[in-house]
N, C-alpha and C positions, 0 to 999 in steps of 0.2 A: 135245623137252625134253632129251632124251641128248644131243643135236646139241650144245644149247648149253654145257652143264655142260663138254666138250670144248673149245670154243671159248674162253671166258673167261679159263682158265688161259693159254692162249697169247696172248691180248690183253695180260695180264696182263705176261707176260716181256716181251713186246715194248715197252708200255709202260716198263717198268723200263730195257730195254738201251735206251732212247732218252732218257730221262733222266740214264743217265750218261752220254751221249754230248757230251748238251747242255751237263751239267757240266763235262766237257771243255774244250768248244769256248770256254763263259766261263771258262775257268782260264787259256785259253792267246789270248784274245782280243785284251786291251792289247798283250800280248809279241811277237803276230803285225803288229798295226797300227803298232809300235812298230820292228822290225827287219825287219818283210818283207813291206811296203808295197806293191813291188812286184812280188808273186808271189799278191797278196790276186784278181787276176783269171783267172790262171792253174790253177786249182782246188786241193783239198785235202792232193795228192801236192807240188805246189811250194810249197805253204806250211811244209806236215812236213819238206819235205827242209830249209826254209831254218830252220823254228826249230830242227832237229837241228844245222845250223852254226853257231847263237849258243845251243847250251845253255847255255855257263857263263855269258852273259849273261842270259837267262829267271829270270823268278819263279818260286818257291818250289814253288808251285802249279802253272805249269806243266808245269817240270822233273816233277812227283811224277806229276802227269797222262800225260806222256810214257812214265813208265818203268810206272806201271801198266798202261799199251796197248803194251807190249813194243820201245818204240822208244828 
């Protein structure tokens, strides 16, 4: 019963940081399909690098997503 009382809280976080993540990912979704089409198969690192070269092009949303994950 102690075991789980432990466990929960940390389900819990995790859950949370995986929800903003996902928030993210649809913030910056259109903007990625939209200017960097083709880096959409090359994983998550060539996609950031490319919407980091069209930020002044990027939605509102994205851009805000961007800089609140330190990029």
């Amino acid at each position: 019963m102690t075991r789980l009382l432990f466990v929960i809280p940390l389900l819990l976080v995790a859950s949370a940081a995986s929800a903003q993540q996902q928030q993210g990912r649809e913030a910056c979704t259109r903007d990625a399909s939209r200017f960097c089409r083709a880096y959409l198969d090359k994983g998550d690192d060539a996609v950031l690098a490319c919407l980091k070269e069209h930020r002044g092009r990027l939605t509102k949303a994205c851009q805000q997503t961007l800089t609140a994950h330190g990029q």
